[in-house]
Backbone as JSON Lines, residues from 0, in Angstrom:
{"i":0,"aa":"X","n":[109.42,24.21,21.82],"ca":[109.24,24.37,23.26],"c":[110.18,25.45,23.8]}
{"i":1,"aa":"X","n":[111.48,25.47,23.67],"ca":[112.35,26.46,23.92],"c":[111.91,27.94,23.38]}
{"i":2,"aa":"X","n":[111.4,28.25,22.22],"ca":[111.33,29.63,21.67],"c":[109.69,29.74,22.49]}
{"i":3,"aa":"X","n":[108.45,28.88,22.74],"ca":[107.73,28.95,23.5],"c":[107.73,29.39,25.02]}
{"i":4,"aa":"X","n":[108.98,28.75,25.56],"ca":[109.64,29.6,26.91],"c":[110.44,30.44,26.69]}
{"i":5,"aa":"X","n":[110.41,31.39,25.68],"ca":[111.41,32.57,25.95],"c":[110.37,33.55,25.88]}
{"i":6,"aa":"X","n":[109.15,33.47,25.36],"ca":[108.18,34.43,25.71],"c":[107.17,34.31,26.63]}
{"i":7,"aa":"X","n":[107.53,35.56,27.35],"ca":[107.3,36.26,28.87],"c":[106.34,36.6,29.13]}
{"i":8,"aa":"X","n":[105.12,36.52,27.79],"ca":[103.84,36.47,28.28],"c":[102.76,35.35,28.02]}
{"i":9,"aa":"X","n":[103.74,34.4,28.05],"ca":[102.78,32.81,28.43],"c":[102.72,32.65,30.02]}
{"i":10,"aa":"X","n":[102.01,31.66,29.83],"ca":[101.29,30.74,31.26],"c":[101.33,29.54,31.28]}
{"i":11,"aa":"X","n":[101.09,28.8,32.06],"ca":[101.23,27.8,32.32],"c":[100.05,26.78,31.49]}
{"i":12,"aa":"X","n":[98.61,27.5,31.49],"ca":[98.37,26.93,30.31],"c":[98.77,27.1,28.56]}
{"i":13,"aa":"X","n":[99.25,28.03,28.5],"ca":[99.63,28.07,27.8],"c":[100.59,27.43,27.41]}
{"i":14,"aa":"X","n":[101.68,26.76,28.37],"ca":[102.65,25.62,27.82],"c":[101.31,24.28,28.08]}
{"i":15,"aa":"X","n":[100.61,24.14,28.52],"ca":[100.13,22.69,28.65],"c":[99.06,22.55,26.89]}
{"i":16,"aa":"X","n":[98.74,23.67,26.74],"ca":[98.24,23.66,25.09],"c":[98.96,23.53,24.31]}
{"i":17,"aa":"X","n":[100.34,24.29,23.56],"ca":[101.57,23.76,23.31],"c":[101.28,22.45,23.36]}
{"i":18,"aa":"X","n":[101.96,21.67,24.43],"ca":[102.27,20.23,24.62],"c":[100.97,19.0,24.0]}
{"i":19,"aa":"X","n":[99.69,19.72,24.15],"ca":[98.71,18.92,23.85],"c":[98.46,19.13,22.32]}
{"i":20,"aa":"X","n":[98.29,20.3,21.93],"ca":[98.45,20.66,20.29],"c":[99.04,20.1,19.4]}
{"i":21,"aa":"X","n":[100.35,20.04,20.4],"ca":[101.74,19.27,19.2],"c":[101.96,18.24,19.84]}
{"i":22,"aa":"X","n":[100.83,17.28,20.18],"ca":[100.97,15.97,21.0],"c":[102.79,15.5,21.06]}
{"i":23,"aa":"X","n":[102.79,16.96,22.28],"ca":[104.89,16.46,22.81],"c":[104.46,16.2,24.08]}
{"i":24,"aa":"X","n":[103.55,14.78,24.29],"ca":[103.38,14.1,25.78],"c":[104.77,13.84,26.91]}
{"i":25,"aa":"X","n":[105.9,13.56,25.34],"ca":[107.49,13.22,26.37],"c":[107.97,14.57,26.96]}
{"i":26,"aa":"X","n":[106.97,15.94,26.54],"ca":[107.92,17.02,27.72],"c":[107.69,16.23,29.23]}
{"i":27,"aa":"X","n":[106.14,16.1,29.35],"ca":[106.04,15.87,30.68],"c":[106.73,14.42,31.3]}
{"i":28,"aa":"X","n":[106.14,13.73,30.24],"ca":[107.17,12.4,30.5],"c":[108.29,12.17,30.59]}
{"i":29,"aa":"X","n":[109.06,13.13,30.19],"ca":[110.62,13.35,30.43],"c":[110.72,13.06,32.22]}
{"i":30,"aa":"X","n":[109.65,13.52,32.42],"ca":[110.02,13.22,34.83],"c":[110.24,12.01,34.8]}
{"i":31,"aa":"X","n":[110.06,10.87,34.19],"ca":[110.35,9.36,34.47],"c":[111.8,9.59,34.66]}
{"i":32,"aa":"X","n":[112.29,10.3,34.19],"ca":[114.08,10.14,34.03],"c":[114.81,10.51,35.73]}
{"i":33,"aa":"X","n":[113.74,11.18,36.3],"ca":[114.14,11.38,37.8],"c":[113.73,9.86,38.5]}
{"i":34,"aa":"X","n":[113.49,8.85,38.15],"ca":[112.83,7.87,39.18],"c":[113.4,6.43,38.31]}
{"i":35,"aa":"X","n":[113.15,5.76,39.44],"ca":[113.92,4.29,38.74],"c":[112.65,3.06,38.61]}
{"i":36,"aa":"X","n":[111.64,3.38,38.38],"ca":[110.37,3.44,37.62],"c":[109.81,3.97,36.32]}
{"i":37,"aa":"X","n":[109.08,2.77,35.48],"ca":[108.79,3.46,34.17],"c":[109.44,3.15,32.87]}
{"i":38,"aa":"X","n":[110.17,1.74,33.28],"ca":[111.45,1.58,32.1],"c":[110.46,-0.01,31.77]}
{"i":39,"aa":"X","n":[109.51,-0.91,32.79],"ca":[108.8,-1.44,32.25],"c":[107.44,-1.62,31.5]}
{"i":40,"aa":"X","n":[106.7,-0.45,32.07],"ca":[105.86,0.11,31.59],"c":[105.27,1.31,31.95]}
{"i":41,"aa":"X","n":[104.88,2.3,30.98],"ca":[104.66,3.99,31.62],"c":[103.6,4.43,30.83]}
{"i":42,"aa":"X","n":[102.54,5.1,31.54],"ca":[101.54,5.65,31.37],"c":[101.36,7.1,31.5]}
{"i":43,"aa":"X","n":[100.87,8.18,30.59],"ca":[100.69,9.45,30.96],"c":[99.46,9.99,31.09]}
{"i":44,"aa":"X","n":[98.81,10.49,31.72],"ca":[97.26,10.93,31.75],"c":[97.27,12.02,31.57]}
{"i":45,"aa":"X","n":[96.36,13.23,30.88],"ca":[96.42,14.46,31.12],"c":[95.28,15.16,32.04]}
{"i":46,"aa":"X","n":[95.21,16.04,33.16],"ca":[94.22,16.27,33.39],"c":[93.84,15.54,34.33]}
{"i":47,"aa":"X","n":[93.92,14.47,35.05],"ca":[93.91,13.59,36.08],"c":[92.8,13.87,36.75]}
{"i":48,"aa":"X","n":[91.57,13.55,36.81],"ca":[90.46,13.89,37.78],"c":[90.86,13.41,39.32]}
{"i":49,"aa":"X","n":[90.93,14.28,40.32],"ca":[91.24,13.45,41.72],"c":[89.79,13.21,42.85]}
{"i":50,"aa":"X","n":[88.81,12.36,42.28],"ca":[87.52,12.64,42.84],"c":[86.98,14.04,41.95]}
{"i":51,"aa":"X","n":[86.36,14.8,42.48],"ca":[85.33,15.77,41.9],"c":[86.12,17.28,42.25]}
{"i":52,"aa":"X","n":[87.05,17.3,42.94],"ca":[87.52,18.73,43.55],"c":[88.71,18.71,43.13]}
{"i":53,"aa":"X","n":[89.74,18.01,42.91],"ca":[90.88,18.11,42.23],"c":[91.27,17.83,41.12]}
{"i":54,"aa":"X","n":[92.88,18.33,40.55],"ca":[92.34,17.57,38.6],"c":[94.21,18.06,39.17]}
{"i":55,"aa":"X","n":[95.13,17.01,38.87],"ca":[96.45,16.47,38.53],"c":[96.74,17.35,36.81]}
{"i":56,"aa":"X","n":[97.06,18.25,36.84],"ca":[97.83,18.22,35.84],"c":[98.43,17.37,34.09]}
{"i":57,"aa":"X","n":[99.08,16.29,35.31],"ca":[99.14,14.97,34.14],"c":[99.9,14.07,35.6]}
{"i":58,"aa":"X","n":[99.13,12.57,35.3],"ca":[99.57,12.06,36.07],"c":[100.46,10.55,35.83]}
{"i":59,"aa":"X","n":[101.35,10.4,36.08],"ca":[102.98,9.35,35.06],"c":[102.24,8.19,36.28]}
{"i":60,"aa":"X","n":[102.26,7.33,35.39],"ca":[102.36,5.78,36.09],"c":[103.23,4.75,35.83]}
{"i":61,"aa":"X","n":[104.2,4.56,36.55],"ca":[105.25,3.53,35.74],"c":[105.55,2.73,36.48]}
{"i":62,"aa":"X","n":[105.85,1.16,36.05],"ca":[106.41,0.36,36.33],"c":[107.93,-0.56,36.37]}
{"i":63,"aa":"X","n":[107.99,-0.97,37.79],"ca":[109.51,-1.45,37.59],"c":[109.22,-2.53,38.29]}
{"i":64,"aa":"X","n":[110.29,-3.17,38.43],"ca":[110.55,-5.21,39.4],"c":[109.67,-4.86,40.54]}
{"i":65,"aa":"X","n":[109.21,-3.46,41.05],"ca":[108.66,-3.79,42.33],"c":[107.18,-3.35,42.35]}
{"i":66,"aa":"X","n":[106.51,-2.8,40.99],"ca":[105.64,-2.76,40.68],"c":[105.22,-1.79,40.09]}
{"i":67,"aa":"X","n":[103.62,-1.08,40.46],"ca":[103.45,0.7,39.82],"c":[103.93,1.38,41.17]}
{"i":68,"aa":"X","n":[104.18,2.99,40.23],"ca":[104.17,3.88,41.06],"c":[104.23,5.13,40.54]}
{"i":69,"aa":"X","n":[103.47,6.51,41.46],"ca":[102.69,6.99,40.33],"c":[103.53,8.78,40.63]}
{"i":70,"aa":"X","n":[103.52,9.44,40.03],"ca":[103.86,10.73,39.52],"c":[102.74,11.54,39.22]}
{"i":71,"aa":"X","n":[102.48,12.34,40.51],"ca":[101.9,13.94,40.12],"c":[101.96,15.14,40.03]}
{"i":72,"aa":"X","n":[101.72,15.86,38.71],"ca":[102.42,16.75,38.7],"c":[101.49,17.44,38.63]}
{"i":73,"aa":"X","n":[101.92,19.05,39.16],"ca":[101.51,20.44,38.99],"c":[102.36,21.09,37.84]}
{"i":74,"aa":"X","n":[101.95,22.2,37.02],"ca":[102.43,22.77,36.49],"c":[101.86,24.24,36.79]}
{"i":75,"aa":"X","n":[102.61,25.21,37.39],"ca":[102.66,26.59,37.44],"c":[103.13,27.79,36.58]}
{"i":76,"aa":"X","n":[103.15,28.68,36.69],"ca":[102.93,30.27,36.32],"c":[105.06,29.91,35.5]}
{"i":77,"aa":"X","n":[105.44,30.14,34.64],"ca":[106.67,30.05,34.21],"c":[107.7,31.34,34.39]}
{"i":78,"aa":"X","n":[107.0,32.63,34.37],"ca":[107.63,34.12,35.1],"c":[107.07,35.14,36.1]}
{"i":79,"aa":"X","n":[105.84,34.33,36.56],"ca":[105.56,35.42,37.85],"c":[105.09,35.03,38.98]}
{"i":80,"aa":"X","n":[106.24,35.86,39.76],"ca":[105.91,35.32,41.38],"c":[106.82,33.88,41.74]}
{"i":81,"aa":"X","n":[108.27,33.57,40.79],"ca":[108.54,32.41,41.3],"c":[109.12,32.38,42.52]}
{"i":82,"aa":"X","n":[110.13,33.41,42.63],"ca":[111.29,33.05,43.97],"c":[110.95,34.59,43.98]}
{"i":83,"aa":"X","n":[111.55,34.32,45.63],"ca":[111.8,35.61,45.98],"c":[113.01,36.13,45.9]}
{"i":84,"aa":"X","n":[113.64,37.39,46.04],"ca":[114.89,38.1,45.83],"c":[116.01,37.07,46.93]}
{"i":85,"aa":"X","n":[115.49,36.82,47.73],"ca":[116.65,35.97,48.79],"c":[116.61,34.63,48.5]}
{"i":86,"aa":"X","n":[115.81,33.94,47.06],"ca":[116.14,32.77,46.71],"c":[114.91,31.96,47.29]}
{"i":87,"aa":"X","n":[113.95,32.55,48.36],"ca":[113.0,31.68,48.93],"c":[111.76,31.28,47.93]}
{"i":88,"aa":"X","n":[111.11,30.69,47.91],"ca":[110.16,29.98,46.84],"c":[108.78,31.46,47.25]}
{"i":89,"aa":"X","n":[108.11,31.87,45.76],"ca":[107.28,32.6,45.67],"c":[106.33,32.03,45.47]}
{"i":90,"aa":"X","n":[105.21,32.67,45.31],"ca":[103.97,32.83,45.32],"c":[103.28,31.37,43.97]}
{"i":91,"aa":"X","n":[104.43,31.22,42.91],"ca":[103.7,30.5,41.9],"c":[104.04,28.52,42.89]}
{"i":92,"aa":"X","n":[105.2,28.77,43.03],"ca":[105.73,27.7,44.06],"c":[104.86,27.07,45.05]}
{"i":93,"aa":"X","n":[104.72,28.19,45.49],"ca":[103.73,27.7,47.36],"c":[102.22,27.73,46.77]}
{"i":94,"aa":"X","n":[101.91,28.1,45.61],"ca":[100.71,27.95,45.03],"c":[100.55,26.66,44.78]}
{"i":95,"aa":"X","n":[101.84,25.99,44.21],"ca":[102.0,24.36,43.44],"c":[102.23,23.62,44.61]}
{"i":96,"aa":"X","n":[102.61,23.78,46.26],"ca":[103.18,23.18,47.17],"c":[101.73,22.86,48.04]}
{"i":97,"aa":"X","n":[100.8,24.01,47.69],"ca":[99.58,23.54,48.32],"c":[98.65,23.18,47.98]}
{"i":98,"aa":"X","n":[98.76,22.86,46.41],"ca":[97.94,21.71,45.43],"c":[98.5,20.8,46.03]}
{"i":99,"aa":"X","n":[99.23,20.34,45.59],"ca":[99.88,18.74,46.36],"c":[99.66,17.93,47.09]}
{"i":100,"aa":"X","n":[99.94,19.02,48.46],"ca":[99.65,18.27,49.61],"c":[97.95,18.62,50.01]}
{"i":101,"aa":"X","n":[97.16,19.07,49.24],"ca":[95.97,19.16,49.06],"c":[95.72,17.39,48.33]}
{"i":102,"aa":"X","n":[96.5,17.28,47.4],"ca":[96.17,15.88,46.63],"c":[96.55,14.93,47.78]}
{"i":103,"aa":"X","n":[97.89,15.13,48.03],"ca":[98.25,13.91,49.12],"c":[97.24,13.78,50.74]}
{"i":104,"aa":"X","n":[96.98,14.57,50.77],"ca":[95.77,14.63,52.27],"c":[95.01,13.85,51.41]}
{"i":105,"aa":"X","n":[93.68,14.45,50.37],"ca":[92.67,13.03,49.69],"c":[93.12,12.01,49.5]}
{"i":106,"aa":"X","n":[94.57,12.08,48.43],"ca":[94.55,10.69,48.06],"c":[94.77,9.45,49.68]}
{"i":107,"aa":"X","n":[95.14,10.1,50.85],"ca":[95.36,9.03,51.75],"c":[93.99,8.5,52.38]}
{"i":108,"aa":"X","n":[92.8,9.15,52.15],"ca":[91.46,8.42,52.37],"c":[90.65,8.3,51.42]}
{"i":109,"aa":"X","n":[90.98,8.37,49.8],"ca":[90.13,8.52,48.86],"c":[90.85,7.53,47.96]}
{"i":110,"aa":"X","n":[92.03,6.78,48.23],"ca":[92.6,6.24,46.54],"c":[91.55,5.6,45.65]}
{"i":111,"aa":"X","n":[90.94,5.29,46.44],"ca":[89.68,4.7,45.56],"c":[88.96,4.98,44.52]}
{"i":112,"aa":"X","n":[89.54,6.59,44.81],"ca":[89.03,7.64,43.6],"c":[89.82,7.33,42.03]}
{"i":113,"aa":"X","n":[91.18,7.12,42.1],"ca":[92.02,6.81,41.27],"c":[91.45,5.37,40.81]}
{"i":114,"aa":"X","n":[91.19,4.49,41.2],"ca":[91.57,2.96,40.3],"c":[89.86,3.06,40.08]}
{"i":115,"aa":"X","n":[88.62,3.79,40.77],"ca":[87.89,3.96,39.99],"c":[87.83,4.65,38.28]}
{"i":116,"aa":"X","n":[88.8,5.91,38.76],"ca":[89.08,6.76,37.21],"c":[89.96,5.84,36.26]}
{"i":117,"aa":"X","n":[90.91,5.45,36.77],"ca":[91.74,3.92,35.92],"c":[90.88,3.52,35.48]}
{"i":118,"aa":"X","n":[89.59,2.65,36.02],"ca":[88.78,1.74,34.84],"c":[88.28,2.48,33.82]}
{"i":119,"aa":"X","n":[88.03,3.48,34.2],"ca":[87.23,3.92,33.05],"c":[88.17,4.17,31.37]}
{"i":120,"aa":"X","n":[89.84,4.52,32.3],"ca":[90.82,4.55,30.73],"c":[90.83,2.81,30.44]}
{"i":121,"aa":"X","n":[90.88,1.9,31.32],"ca":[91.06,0.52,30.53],"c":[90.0,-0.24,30.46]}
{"i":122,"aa":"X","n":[90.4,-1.32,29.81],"ca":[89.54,-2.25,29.55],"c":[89.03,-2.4,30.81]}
{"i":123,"aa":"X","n":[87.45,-3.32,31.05],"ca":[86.99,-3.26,32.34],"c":[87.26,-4.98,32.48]}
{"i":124,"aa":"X","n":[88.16,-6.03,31.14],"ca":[87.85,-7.08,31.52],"c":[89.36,-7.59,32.22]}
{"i":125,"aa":"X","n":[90.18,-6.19,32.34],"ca":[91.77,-6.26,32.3],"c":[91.56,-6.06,34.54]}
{"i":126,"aa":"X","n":[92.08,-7.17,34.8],"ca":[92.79,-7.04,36.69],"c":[93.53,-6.08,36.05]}
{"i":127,"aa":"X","n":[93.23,-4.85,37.29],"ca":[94.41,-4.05,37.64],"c":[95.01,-4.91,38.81]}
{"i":128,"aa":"X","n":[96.49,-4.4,38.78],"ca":[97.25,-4.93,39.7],"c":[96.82,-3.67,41.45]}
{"i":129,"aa":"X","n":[97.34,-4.62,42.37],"ca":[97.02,-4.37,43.69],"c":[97.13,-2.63,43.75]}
{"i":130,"aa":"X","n":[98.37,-2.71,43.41],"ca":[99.11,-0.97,43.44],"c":[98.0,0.1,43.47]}
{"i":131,"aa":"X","n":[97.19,-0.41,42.09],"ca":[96.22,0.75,41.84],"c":[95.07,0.36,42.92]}
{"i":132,"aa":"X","n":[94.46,-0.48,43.64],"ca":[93.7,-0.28,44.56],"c":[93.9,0.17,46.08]}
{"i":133,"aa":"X","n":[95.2,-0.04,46.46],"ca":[95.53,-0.1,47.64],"c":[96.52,1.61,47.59]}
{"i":134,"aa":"X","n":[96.19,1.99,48.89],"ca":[97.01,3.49,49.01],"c":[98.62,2.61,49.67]}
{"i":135,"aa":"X","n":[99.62,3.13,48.92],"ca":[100.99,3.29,49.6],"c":[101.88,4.16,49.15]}
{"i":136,"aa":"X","n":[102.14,5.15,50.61],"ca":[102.49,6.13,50.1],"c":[103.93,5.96,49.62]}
{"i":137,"aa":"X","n":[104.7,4.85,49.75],"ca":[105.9,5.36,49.19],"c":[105.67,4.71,47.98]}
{"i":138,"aa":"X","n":[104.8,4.55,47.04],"ca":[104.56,4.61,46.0],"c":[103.9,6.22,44.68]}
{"i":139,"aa":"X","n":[104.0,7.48,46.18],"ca":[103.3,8.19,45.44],"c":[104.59,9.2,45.23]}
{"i":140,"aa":"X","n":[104.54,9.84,44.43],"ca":[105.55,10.91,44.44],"c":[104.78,12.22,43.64]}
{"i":141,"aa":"X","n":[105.49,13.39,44.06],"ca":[104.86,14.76,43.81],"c":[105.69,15.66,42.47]}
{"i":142,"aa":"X","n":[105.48,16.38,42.06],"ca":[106.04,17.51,41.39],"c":[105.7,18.51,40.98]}
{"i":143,"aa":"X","n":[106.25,20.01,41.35],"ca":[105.53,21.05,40.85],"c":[106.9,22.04,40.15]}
{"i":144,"aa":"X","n":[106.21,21.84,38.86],"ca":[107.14,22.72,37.88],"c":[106.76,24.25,37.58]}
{"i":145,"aa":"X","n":[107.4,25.06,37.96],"ca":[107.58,26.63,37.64],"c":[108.89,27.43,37.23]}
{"i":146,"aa":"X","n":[108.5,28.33,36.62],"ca":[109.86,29.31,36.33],"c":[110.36,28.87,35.64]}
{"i":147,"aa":"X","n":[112.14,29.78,35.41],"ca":[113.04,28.8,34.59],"c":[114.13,29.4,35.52]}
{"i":148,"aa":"X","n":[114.95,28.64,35.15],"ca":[116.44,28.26,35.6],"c":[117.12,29.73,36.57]}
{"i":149,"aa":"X","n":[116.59,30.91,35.59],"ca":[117.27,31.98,35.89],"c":[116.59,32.38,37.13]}
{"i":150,"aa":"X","n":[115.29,31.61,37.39],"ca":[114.79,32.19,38.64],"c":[115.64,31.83,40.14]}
{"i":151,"aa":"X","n":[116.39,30.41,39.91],"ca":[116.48,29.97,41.27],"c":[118.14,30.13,41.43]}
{"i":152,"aa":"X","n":[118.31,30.42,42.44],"ca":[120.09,30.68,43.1],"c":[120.6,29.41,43.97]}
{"i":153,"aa":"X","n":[121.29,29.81,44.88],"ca":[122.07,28.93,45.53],"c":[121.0,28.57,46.49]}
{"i":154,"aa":"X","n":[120.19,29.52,47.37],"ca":[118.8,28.99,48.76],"c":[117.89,28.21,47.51]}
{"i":155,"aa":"X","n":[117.23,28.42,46.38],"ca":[116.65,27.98,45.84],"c":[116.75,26.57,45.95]}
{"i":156,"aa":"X","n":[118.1,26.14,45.28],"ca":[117.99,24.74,45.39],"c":[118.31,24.09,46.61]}
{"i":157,"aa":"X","n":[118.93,24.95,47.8],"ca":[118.81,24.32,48.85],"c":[117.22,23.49,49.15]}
{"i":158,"aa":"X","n":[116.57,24.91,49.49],"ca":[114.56,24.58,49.63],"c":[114.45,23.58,49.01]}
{"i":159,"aa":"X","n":[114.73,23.54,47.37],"ca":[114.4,22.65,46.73],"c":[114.64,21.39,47.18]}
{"i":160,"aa":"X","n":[116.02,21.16,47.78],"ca":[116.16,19.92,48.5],"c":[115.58,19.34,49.49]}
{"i":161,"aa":"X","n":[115.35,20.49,50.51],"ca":[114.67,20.28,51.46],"c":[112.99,19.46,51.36]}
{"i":162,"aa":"X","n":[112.72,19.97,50.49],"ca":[111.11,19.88,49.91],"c":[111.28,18.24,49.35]}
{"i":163,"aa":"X","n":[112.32,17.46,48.42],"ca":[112.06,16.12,48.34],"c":[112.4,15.67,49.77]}
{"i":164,"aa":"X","n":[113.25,16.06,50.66],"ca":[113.63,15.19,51.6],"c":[112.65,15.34,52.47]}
{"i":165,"aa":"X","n":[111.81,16.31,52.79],"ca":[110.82,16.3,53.7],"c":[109.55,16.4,53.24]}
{"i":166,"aa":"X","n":[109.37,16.54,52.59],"ca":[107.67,16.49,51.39],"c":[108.0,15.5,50.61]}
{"i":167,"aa":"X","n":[108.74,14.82,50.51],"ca":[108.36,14.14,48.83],"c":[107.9,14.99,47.68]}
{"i":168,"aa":"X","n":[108.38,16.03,47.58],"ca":[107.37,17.31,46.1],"c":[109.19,17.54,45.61]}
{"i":169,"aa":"X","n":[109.08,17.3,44.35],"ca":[110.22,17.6,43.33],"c":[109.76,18.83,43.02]}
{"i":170,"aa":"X","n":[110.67,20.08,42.73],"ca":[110.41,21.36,42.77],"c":[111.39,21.03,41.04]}
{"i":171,"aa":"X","n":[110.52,21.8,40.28],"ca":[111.88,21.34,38.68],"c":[111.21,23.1,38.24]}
{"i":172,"aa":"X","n":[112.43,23.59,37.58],"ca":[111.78,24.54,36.43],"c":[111.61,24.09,35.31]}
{"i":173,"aa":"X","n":[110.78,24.92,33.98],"ca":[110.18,24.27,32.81],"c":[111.68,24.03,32.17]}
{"i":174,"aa":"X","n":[112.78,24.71,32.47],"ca":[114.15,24.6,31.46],"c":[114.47,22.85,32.12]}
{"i":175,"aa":"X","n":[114.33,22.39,33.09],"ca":[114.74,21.15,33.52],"c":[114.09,20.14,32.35]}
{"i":176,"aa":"X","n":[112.86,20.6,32.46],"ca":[112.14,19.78,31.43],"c":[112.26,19.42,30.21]}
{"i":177,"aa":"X","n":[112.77,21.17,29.45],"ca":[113.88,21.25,28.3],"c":[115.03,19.77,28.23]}
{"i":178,"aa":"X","n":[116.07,20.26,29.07],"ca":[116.82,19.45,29.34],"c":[116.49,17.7,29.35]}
{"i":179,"aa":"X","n":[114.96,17.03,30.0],"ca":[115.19,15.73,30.17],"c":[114.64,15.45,28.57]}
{"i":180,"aa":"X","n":[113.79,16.71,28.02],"ca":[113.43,15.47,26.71],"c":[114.37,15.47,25.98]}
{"i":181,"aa":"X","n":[115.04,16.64,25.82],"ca":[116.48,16.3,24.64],"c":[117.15,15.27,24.89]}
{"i":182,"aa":"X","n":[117.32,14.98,26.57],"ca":[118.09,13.69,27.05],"c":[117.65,12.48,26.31]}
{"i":183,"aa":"X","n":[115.8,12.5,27.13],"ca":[114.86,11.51,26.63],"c":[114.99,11.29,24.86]}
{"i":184,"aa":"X","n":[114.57,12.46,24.16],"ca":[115.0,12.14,22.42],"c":[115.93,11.38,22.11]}
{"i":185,"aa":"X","n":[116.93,11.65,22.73],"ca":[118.46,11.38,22.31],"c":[118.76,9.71,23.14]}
{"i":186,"aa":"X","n":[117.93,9.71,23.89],"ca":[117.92,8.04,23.99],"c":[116.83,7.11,23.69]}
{"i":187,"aa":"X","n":[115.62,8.19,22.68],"ca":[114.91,6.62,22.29],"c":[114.21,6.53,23.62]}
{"i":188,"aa":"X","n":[114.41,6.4,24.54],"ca":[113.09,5.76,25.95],"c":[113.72,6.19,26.73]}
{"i":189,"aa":"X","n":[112.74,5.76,27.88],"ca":[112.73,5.99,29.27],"c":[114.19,5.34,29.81]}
């Protein structure tokens, strides 16, 4: 994965083939390590159908004492167009910021779309629990991964902050990701 991000003329699918090729599902699953969800039970989807017009990336479902809760991610462009020269979020960013809240507008009159696509991965004789039928949003959380490390400065991660505290959207570069699976490897689980 590392010698895969040092060359400058991949894409973003191009890391999501990588990851599917060499079934390394824990890059993406490494995001459980941001949330205190997922240590009782965790699910990864790839490709996430959202109804007929959207498609999730890969979408994390995990459980803790207070139930599911779910993780969507975008994955963007890894060297072009991330930040701008003054640190402000570019073109691959605000590309991933308006998937999102493209998902979060449907999913708040459509969840229905989801625990329909759920049955079809499980058994049909298995209750899903409430979570998956009912919309709550502080059960949903966002993420859009671009660039690497060297892209973002000191405004970078300001924005970046700004964006969980007022969007709910985790802004990570692909090197973060680096970082949680070696974590993740090196502890065995979530």
């Amino acid at each position: 994965y590392k010698d895969l991000l040092s060359d400058v003329s991949i894409n973003e699918l191009s890391i999501k083939r990588f990851i599917q090729d060499n079934r390394f599902y824990y890059i993406p699953a490494s995001i459980f390590s941001l949330f205190d969800f997922g240590h009782h039970d965790a699910f990864l989807f790839k490709e996430f159908p959202l109804g007929t017009r959207y498609v999730a990336d890969y979408l994390l479902i995990g459980k803790s004492s207070g139930g599911y809760s779910f993780v969507f991610v975008e994955f963007e462009h890894p060297y072009i167009k991330i930040t701008l020269q003054n640190g402000e979020l570019g073109e691959a960013f605000r590309k991933g910021i308006n998937q999102v809240t493209d998902w979060k507008r449907f999913l708040e009159s459509n969840f229905s779309a989801i625990s329909d696509e759920l049955k079809k991965h499980c058994n049909t004789k298995i209750n899903m629990p409430d979570e998956m039928y009912t919309f709550d949003s502080s059960r949903m959380n966002y993420v859009v991964v671009a660039g690497k490390r060297s892209d973002f400065n000191e405004n970078t991660y300001r924005v970046r902050r700004e964006y969980v505290r007022d969007n709910n959207i985790i802004l990570l570069h692909y090197d973060n990701l680096y970082d949680y699976s070696l974590k993740l490897i090196k502890q065995g689980n979530y």
